[in-house]
Structure formats: structure tokens, C-alpha cells
C-alpha positions as CSV (number, residue, x, y, z in Angstrom):
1,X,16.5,54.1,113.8
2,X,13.7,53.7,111.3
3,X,12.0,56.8,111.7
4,X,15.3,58.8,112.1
5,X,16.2,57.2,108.7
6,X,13.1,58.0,107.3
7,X,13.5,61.6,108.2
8,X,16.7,62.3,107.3
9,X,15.6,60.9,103.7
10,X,12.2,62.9,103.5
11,X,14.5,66.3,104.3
12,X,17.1,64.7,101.5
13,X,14.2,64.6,99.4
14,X,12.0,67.9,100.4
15,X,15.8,69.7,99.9
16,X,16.3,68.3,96.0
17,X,12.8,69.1,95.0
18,X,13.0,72.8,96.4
19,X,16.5,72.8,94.4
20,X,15.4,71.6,91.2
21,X,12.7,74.5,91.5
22,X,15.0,76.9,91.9
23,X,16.8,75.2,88.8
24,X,14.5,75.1,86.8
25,X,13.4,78.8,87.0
26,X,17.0,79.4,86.6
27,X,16.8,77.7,83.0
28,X,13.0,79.1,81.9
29,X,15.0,82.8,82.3
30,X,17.8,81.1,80.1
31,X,15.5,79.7,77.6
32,X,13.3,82.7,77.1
33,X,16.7,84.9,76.8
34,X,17.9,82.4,74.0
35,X,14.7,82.0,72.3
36,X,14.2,86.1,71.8
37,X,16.1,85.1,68.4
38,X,12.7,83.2,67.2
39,X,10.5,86.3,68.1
40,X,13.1,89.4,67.0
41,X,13.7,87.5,64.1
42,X,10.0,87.3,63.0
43,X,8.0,89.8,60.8
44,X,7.0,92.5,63.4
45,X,2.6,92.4,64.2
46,X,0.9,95.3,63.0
47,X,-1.6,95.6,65.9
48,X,-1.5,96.4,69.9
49,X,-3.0,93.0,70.5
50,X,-0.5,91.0,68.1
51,X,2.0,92.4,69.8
52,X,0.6,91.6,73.3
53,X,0.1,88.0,71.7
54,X,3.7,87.6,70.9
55,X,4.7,88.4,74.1
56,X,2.8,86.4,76.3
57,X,2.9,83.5,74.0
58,X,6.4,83.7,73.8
59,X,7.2,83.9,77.7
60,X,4.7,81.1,78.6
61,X,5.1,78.7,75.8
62,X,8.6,78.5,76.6
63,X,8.2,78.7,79.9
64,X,5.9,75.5,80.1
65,X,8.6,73.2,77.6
66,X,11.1,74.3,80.0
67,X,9.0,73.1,83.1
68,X,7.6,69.8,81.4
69,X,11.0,69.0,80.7
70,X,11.9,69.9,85.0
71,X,8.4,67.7,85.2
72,X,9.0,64.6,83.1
73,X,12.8,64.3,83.5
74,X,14.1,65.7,86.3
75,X,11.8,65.1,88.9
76,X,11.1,61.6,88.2
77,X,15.2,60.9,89.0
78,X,14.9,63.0,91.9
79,X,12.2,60.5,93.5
80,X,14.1,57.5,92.1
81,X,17.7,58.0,93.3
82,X,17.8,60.8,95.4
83,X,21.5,61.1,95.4
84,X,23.0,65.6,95.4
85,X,25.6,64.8,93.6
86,X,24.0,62.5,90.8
87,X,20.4,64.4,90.7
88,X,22.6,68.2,90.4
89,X,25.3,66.4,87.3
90,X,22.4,64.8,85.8
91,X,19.9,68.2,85.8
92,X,22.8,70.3,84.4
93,X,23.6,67.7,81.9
94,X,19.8,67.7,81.2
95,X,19.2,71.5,80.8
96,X,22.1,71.7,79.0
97,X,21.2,69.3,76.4
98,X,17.6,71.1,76.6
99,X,19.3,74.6,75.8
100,X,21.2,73.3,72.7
101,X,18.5,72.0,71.3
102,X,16.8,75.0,71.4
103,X,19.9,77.0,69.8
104,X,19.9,74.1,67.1
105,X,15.8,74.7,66.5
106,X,16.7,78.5,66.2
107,X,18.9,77.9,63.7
108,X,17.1,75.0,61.5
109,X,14.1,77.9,61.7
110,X,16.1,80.8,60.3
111,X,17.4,78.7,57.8
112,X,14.6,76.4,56.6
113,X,11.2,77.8,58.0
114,X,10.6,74.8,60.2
115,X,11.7,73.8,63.6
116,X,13.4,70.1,64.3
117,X,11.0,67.1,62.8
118,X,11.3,63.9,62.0
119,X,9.6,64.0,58.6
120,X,12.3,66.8,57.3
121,X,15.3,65.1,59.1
122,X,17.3,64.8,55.5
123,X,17.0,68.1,55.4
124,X,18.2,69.2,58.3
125,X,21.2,66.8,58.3
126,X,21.8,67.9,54.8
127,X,22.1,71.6,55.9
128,X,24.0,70.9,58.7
129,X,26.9,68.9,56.8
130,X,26.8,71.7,54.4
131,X,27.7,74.1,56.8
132,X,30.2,71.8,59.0
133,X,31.9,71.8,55.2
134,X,31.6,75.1,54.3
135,X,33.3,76.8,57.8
136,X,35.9,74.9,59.7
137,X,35.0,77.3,62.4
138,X,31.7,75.5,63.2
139,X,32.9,72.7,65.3
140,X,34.8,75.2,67.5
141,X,31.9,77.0,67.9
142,X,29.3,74.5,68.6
143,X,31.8,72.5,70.9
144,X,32.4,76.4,73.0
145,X,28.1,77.2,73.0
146,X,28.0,74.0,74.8
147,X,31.2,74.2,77.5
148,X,29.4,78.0,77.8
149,X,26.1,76.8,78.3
150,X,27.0,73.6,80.9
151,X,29.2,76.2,83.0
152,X,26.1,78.1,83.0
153,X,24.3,75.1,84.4
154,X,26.8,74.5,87.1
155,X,26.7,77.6,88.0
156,X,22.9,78.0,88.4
157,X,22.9,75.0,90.1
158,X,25.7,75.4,92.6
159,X,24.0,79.3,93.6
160,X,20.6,77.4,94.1
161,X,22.1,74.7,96.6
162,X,23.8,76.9,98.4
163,X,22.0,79.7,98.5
164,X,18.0,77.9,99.1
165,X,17.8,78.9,102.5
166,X,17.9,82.9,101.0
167,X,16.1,81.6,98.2
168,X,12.8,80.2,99.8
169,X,12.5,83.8,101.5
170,X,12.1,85.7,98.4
171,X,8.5,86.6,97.5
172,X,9.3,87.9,94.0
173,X,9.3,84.6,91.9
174,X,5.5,84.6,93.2
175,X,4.9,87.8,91.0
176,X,6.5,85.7,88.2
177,X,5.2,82.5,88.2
178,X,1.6,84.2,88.2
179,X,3.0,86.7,85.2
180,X,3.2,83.1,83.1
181,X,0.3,82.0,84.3
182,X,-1.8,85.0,83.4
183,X,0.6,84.9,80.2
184,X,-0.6,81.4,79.4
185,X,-4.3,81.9,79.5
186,X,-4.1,84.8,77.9
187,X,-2.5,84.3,74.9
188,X,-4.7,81.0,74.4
189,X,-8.1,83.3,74.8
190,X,-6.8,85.8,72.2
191,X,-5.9,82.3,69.9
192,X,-9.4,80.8,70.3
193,X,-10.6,84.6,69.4
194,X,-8.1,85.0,66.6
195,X,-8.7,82.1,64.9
196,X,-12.7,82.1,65.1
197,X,-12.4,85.7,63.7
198,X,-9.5,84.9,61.2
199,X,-7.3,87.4,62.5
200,X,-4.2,86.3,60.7
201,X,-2.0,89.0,62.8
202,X,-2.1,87.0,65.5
203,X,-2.7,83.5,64.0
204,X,0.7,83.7,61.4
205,X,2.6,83.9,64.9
206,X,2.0,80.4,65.2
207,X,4.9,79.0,63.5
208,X,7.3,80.9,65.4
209,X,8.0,79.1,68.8
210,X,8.6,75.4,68.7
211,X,6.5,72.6,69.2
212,X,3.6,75.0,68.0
213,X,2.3,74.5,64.6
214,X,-0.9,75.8,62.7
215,X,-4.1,74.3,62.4
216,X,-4.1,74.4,58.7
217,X,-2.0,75.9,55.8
218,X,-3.5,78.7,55.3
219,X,-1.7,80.6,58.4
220,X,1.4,79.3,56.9
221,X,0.8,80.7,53.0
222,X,-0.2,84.2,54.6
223,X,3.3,84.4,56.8
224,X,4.9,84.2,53.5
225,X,2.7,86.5,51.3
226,X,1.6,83.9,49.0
227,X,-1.9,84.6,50.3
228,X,-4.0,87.3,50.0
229,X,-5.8,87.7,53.5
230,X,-8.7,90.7,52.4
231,X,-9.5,88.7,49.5
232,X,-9.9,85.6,51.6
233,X,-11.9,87.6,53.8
234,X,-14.5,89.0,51.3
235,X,-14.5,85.8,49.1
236,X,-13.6,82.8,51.3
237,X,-12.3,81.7,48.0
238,X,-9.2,82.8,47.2
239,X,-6.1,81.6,44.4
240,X,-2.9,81.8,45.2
241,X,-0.9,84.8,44.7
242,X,1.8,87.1,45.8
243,X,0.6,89.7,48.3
244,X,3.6,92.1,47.2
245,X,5.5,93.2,44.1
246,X,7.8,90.6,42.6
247,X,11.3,91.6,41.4
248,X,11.8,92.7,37.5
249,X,13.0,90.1,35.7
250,X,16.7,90.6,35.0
251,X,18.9,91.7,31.8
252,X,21.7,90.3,30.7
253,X,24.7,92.2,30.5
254,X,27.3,90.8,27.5
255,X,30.2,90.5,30.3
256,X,28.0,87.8,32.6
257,X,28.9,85.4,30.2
258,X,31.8,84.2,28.7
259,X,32.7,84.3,24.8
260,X,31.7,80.5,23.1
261,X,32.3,79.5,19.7
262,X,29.1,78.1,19.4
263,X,28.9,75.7,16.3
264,X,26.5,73.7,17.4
265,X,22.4,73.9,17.8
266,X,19.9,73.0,20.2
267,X,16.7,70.8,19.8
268,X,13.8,70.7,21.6
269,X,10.9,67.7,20.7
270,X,8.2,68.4,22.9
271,X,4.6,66.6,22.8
272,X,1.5,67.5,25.0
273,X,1.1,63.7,24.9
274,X,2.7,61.7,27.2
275,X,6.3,59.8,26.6
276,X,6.5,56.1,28.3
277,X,9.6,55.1,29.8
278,X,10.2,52.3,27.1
279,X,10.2,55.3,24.5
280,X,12.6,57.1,26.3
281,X,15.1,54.0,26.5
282,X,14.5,53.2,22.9
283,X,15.4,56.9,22.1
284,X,18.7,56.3,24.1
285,X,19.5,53.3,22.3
286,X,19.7,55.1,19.6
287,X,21.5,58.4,20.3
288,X,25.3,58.4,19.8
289,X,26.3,61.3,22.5
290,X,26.1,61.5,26.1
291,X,22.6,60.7,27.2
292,X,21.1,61.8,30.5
293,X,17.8,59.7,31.3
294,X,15.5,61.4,33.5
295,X,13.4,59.3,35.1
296,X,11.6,61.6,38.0
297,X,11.1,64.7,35.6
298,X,8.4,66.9,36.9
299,X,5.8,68.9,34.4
300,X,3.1,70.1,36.6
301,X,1.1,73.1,34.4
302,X,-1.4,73.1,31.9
303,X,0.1,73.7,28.6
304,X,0.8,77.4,28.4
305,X,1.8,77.3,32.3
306,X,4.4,74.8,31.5
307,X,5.6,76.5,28.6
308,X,6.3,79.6,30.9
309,X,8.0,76.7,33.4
310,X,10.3,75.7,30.4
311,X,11.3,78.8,28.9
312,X,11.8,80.6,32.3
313,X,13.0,78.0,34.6
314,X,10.2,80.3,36.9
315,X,6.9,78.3,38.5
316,X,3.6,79.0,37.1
317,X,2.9,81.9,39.9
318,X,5.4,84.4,38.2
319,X,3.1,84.1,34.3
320,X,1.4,86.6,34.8
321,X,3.5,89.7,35.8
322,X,6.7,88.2,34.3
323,X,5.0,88.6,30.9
324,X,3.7,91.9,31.4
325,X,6.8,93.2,32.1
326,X,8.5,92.2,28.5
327,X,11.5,90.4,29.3
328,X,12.8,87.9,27.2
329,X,14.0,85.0,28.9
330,X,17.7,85.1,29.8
331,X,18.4,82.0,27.3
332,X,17.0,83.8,24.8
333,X,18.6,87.3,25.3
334,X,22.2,85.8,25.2
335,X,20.9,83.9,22.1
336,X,20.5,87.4,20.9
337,X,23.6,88.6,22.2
338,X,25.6,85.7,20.6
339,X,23.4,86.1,16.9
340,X,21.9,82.7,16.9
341,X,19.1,81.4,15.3
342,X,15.5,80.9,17.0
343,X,12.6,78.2,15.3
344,X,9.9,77.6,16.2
345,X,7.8,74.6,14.5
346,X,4.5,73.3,15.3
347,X,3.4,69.9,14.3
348,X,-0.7,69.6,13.8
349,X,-2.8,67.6,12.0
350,X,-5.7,69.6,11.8
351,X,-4.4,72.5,9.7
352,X,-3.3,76.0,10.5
353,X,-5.6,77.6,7.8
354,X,-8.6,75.7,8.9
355,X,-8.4,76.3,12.8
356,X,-7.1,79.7,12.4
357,X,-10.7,81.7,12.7
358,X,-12.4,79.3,14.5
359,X,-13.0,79.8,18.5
360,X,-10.8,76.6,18.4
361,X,-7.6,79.3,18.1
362,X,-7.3,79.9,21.4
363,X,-6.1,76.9,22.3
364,X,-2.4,77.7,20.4
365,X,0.3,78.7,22.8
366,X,0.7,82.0,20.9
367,X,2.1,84.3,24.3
368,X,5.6,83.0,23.2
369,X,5.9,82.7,19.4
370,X,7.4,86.0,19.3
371,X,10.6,84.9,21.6
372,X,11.6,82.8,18.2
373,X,12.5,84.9,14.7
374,X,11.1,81.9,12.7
375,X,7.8,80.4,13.5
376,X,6.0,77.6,11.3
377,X,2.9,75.3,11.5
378,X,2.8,72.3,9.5
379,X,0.3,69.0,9.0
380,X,2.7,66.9,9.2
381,X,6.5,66.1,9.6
382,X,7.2,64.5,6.3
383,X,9.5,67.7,4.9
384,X,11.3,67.5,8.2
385,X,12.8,63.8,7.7
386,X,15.6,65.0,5.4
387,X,19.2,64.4,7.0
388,X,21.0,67.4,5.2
389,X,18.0,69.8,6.0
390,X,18.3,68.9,9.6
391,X,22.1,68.8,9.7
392,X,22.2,72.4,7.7
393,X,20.2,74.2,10.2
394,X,21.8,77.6,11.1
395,X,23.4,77.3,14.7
396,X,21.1,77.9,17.5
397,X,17.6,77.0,19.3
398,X,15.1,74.9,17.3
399,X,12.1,74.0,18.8
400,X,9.7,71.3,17.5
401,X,6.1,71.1,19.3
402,X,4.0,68.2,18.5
403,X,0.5,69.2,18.9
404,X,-1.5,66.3,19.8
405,X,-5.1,67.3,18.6
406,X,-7.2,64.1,17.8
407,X,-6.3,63.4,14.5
408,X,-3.1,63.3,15.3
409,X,-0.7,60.3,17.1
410,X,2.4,59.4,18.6
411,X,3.5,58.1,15.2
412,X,4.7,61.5,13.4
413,X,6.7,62.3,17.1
414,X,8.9,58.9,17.0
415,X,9.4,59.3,13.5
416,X,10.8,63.0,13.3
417,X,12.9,61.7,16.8
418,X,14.4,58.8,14.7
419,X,15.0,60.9,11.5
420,X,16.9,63.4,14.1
421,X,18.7,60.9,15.8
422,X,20.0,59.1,12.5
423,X,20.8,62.5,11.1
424,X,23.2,63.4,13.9
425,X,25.5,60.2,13.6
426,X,26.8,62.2,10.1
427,X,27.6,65.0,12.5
428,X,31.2,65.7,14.2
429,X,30.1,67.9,16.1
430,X,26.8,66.7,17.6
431,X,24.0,68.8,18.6
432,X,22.3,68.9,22.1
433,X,18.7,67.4,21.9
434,X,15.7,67.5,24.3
435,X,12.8,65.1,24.4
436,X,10.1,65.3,26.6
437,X,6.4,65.8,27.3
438,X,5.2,69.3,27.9
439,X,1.7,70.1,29.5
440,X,-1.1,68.2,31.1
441,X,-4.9,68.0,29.4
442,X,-6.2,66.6,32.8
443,X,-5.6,67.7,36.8
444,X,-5.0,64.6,38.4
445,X,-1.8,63.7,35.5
446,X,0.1,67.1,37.3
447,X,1.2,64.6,40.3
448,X,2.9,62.0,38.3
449,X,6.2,62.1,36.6
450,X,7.3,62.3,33.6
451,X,10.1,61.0,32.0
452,X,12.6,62.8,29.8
453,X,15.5,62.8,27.9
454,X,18.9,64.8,27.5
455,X,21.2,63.9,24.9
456,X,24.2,66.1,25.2
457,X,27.6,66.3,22.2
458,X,30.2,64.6,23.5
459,X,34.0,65.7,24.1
460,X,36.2,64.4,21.5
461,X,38.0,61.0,22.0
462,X,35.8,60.1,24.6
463,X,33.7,56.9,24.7
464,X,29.9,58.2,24.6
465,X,28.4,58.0,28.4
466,X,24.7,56.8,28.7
467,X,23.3,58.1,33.1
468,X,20.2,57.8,34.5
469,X,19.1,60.1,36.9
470,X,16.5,59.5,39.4
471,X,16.8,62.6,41.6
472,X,14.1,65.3,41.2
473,X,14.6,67.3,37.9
474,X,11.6,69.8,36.2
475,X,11.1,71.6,33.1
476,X,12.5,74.6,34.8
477,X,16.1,72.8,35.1
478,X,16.4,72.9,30.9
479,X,17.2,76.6,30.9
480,X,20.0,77.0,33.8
481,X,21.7,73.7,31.9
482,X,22.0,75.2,28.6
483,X,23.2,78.6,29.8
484,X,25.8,77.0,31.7
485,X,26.6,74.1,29.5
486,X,25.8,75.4,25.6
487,X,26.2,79.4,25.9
488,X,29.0,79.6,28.4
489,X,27.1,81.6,31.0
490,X,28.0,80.7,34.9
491,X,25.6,82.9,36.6
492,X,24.1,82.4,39.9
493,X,20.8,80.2,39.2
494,X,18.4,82.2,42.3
495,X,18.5,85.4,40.4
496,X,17.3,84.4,37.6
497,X,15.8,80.7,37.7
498,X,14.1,78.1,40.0
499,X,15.9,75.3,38.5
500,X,19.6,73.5,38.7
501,X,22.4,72.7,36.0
502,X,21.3,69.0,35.5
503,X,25.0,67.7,34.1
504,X,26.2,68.6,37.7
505,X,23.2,67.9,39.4
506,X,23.9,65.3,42.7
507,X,21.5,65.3,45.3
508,X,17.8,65.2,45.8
509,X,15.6,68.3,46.6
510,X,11.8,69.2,47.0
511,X,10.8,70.5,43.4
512,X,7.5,72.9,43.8
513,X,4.5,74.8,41.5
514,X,1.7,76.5,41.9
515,X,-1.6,76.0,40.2
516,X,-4.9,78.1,39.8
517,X,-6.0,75.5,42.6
518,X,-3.0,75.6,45.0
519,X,0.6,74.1,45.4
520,X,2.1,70.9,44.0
521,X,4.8,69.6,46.2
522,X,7.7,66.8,45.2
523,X,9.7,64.8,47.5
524,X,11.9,62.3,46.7
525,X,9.3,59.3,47.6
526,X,6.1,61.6,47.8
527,X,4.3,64.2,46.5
528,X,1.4,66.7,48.4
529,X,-1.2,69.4,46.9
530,X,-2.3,72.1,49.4
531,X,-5.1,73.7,48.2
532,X,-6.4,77.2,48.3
533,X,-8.4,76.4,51.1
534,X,-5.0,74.9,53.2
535,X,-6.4,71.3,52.4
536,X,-3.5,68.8,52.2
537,X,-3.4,65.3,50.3
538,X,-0.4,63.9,50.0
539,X,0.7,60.9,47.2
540,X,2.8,58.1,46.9
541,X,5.9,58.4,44.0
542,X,6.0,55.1,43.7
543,X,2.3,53.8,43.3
544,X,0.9,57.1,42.2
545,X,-2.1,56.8,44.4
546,X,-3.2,58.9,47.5
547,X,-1.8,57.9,50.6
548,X,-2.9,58.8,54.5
549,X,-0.9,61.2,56.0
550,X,-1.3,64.0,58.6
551,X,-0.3,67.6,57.3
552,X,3.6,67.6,56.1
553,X,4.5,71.6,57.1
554,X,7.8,71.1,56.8
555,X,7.3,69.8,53.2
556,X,5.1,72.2,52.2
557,X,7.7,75.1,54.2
558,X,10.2,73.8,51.7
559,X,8.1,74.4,49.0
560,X,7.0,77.5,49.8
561,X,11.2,78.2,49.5
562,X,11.3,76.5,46.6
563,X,8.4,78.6,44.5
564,X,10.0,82.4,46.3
565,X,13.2,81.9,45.4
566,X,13.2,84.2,42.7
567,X,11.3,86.7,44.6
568,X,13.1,86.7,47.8
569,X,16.3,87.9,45.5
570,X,14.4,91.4,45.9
């Protein structure tokens, strides 16, 4: 009775295990059919061998996540509870779960870069809730991929059972199995090769499948032409740059905006010094309009690099062939359009006259003086104090730089702020002031943040609002906020600008720039610099120090986004 017992369980047992093989094969077709969206959707190689790469990678990698998943799930429950009915629900259930997630990774891929991780969940939970909002329909059709999909399993799985006998008899699946084999080994040799020769044809296809990702982030800066791969090559030493032709910076047409009655001017107090947050609250105190405290602002160029950042809302990789290409910033040509006033005024103690031959001269931010009609250099800000001189200013942009050489100090900045400030309480209608730090004199300051300070007119009988915001915000979010908010102009931010309309401004989001050096990248509670060699370090927000981390992709994926946003327009 024993042995007959035995028996008849051993055949029970032989009988599931031949299944599931049969099963499982079933599914690696499946999943290498559903994943062709990764590889079809990818840049195409350019050689014989990277397109032999991409094809056996492709079949065996998914091949092998679809049989460790047979391997680690399913067979352990077949040698547990050996039950048909149980083992053949549980493997479709199993596979079909398997399968989804796959179509969910496909997805998360085309839309952020990266595949499902734990470090960017926000992310991807973000995007999906965005999109369950935006279309009704996706419910219906994630609920109808998965009744497709576990029918699909059923079926494979009922056509294996009853079908095995016919099954085991078939030689072809040998041919198969060895075509992933051979696949497997093969496109591992031509890796090892690729990567010891740098041949980035083969090695930027590492991203693509997942549960694959690159040694280093150099791979991943190539893929998305922020790297030049000859120069790297001849050099070893290469900055960051784009490998193709950005878009020309766009015009504005006069019916892109709407007609304002503009009666009220804009101030800018910027200092290459840095602001504390106890100045910044003492400033608020003292403002009487709507005040938006920024408390996470981002500034992460050298002086001229963040002047580009501010008065194109572009990161510093643009500079160079923005400016060559003449284009006033957007702010500024509507300014023109709406016949404002531009000043530009710059605070230094050391004088203009006695600097203005020297070698020293150099150092003045002059790429942008000619954006304003009225440009001034004083010693001091003692002619500036004046209430009526400040409140009869003609309508439109005035700018105030405080150059802090080292005969100067903080003293003449908080003075001219409080002379400002005192002037508009004689004003009905108040202007819109800006108060922040601009530039960094050393490296290592580019990581921290900076805070900064929006004071904004407010609507008539309304009590005066004072917010804090501690979501990311960036020099490059002052231009989209007066367009939209002073000078009437609604205009999609991407085409024009990396930054957001900070009045509306609601969620947090990874804030990006590039340096001679590499990319600075901001998350909500860290920040990372990738450097032109693909070297990550990554820092703690909160206690501005270096912290130990493995290589954040994902994060450095979604700053990648960030910084081509105004090139991928093209």
C-alpha cells in the first residue's frame, strides 16, 4: 500500500513538473512578445554586432526572468503541495501577475526612462494617479489587459495538461532552449568585449530590458546625447555637452499673450553673497503684500551661469548656443512688446572707473547688460534710499545687483531692501519684488539651498497672505511666474523654460543643472553630482553633508528629463 502510494505520488509529481515546463515556455514566448515594446521602442544600433546584441540579449534576458520566476515560485509549490488543481490556479495567477508587471515596467520606461524601483516609487505613483485622473478609460483598460492576459494563462495551461503526452514528443523546443542558451552567452561575451573596448553601441543598450542596469553613468549620459562618445575616446576627459543641435530659441508672437494694463513694476535684489533664513523672515515681516518664502530655492552656477539660469529659466548647458543665437529672453521680448522699462543697476564698492581697465573687468557679468535699456554702476546705494524716486520709477523690470567685492558688505543690501520695502506701503498698487542670492564663488556651496523671497501685490480688499514653500523651486522658476502672473502670458512652460509658475506651484519634483564638471541633481530630501567621468556622490538636504549611497539611476534619469526638456521640444 506504501509503495503503491508512493508511486502514484512520484507520477503526480513527475506529471506537474513536466507541466509547469511546458508552462513556462508557454509564458517566455508571451514575455518576449510583450517586451518587443522595450527594444522597438529604443534608438535603433548603428552596427551588425549591436544589432545582434540587441537580439540575443533581448530573447535570453527575458527568457531567464521568466524561468527564475518558473524556478523560485512555481516549482517550489509544486514540491510542497502537489495538488492539479491548486499548482495549475496558482501558476496562472503567478504568470499573470509576472506579465503585468512587465506591461507596467514597459510603460514606467517610455514614460520616465527607468524601469520599477524602489528609490523612484513617488514617481511612479505620482505618474500613475496622473494618468488614472486624466483618462477615465484607464481602469477599463488595465482591469481588460489583465482578464486578457489570465485567460491567456488558462489557456496555456489547460493545452499543456492535456496535451503533455503530444508535447514530450516534440524535439523542436530542443532547438529553442539551446537558441537561448547560445543567446545568453553570447550576448555576455560581446558585453565583456564592449565594455573593455568602450563600445557605447552596444553598452547604451543596457538600460533597455529590466533588471539590467549600467555599470556607471556614463552609458546612461551617451543614450541621451548629453555625452560626447569620440571626444571621450580621444581625451578620456570629456565635459558635458549635447551631441546634437538644440532647438532655436523661440519668438514671441503679440497674440501668445493676453493684453495687461500693466501699472505696476518689478524688482529684482540680487546679491552674490549669501541670504540666511533669518534675513529672509525679517524681510517678510516687513513686506505688506503677499509673500511667498522659499525655503528650498536652488542656485547651482557660478555667477554668469546663474544669470543665464535666471533670465532664461534654461540650465547652464544651453549658455553657450542660446547666446550665440541672439534671442532675447521671452520676459524680456514681451517687455518690449508691452513698452516697458528695463534697469539695470550694479551696486560696488570698488568703483566702476577704477576697475574698468584693469584685468579685474572680466569679472562683470557684461553678456546681459544689453537685455536692459538703462544700465548703471554705482559705489554705493545712498541715492537709491529716496521713497518718491523708488515709487516714480517708470513701469517695468528693475534690476538691482549687489556686487559683493571685498570692500563691500551685507550692510548696503539690507538697507536698500528696507528703503524698498518702506517705500511700497505709500503704494496702492504694490509692486512685485524678488530677493535672493544669485551665484556661487566656491564648488562645494552649488549643493546647498538657498533661500529666497517673493513678495507679490495683493488683490484689493483682501487681507495680505504670508506662505512658505518648501517644495523644490530654482532661479529658472522666476521667469515662467512673472510671464504668467505680471505680463499676462499663459504659454506652455516646456517650449520655452525649465522652470514652473511658483504661485500655483503644489508638488515636489527633481530640479537639475549642469556644470563644467557634470550634473547637480535635487530631490526632495537629497541631492547627487554625477561627474563627467559617471562618478556619483550623493548628499543629504537636511545635514548638507555627503552621505553613502549606491548609484541613484533613476534620480539621475529624471534629471537628465529635467535638463532636455527644452531640447526634446525639437
Amino acid at each position: 500500500m506504501v509503495s503503491f502510494d508512493t508511486k502514484s505520488y512520484s507520477k503526480k509529481l513527475l506529471q506537474l513538473i513536466s507541466w509547469s515546463h511546458w508552462f513556462t515556455f508557454f509564458n517566455i514566448i508571451a514575455a518576449i512578445a510583450l517586451s518587443s515594446y522595450y527594444v522597438f521602442n529604443e534608438t535603433a544600433p548603428t552596427t551588425i554586432l549591436g544589432y545582434l546584441y540587441v537580439l540575443t540579449t533581448w530573447v535570453s534576458h527575458i527568457a531567464f526572468l521568466t524561468f527564475m520566476s518558473f524556478v523560485l515560485i512555481l516549482f517550489p509549490l509544486i514540491l510542497i503541495f502537489p495538488h492539479t488543481r491548486f499548482i495549475r490556479t496558482s501558476g496562472s495567477i503567478i504568470f499573470t501577475i509576472g506579465l503585468l508587471l512587465l506591461i507596467l515596467d514597459a510603460f514606467i520606461y517610455s514614460r520616465l526612462g527607468y524601469h520599477l524601483n524602489a528609490s523612484s516609487s513617488e514617481q511612479i505613483i505620482g505618474l500613475i494617479k496622473d494618468i488614472a485622473q486624466q483618462s477615465v478609460m484607464f481602469y477599463a483598460i488595465s482591469g481588460a489587459l489583465a482578464i486578457i492576459i489570465l485567460s491567456f494563462q488558462f489557456t496555456a495551461s489547460n493545452y499543456a495538461w492535456k496535451h503533455l503526452k503530444q508535447l514530450q514528443k516534440t524535439t523542436f523546443t530542443h532547438f529553442v532552449i539551446f537558441g537561448f542558451v547560445a543567446s545568453f552567452f553570447f550576448s555576455h561575451l560581446t558585453h565583456v568585449w564592449a565594455d573593455a573596448n568602450l563600445e557605447y553601441d552596444i553598452l547604451r543598450q543596457d538600460t533597455v530590458l529590466p533588471l539590467s542596469y549600467p555599470a556607471t553613468a556614463k552609458t546612461l549620459l551617451t543614450k541621451y546625447d548629453l555625452f560626447n562618445i569620440d571626444d571621450y575616446n580621444e581625451r578620456k576627459n570629456s565635459p558635458l555637452s549635447f551631441t546634437k543641435t538644440i532647438p532655436n530659441y523661440p519668438t514671441l508672437a503679440s497674440s501668445q499673450c493676453s493684453a495687461v494694463d500693466t501699472q505696476h513694476s518689478v524688482f529684482l535684489i540680487l546679491t552674490d553673497a549669501q541670504i540666511s533664513a533669518e534675513q529672509i523672515q525679517h524681510f517678510t515681516q516687513r513686506a505688506t503684500a503677499n509673500t511667498l518664502e522659499l525655503s528650498q530655492n536652488i542656485d547651482t552656477g557660478l555667477t554668469e551661469e546663474s544669470w543665464f539660469n535666471l533670465l532664461y529659466s534654461l540650465p547652464s548647458i544651453y549658455q553657450q548656443d542660446i547666446l550665440k543665437q541672439g534671442e532675447q529672453p521671452l520676459l524680456f521680448q514681451q517687455i518690449a512688446q508691452q513698452k516697458l522699462a528695463t534697469s539695470l543697476t550694479i551696486i560696488n564698492k570698488d568703483t566702476y572707473e577704477s576697475t574698468r581697465d584693469s584685468a579685474n573687468t572680466t569679472n562683470e557679468p557684461l553678456w546681459f547688460n544689453a537685455l536692459f535699456t538703462d544700465v548703471s554702476k554705482l559705489t554705493d546705494v545712498s541715492s537709491l534710499l529716496f521713497a518718491k524716486k523708488l515709487n516714480n520709477k517708470p513701469a517695468g523690470l528693475h534690476v538691482f545687483y549687489f556686487k559683493n567685492s571685498p570692500n563691500n558688505n551685507q550692510y548696503q543690501f539690507e538697507l536698500f531692501i528696507e528703503a524698498l520695502l518702506l517705500a511700497q506701503k505709500q503704494k496702492t498698487d504694490k509692486d512685485t519684488v524678488w530677493i535672493s542670492a544669485i551665484g556661487n564663488a566656491r564648488d562645494e556651496m552649488r549643493l546647498a539651498t538657498k533661500p529666497a523671497l517673493l513678495i507679490q501685490q495683493s488683490p484689493l480688499n483682501t487681507s495680505t497672505q504670508h506662505k512658505k514653500l518648501s517644495h523644490n523651486t530654482s532661479l529658472m522658476d522666476l521667469q515662467p511666474t512673472l510671464m504668467k502672473n505680471w505680463l499676462g502670458c499663459d504659454l506652455p512652460v516646456p517650449a520655452f523654460a525649465n522652470g514652473s509658475d511658483l504661485i500655483t506651484l503644489n508638488k515636489d519634483r527633481i530640479i537639475a543643472n549642469t556644470t563644467a564638471q557634470g550634473i547637480i541633481v535635487f530631490d526632495k530630501d537629497k541631492s547627487a553630482f554625477i561627474d563627467q567621468l559617471g562618478n556619483f556622490q550623493s548628499y543629504s538636504t537636511q545635514l548638507s553633508a555627503p552621505i553613502t549611497i549606491n548609484a541613484d539611476f533613476p534620480l539621475m534619469i529624471d534629471g537628465v528629463h529635467f535638463i532636455k526638456q527644452f531640447s526634446a521640444q525639437q
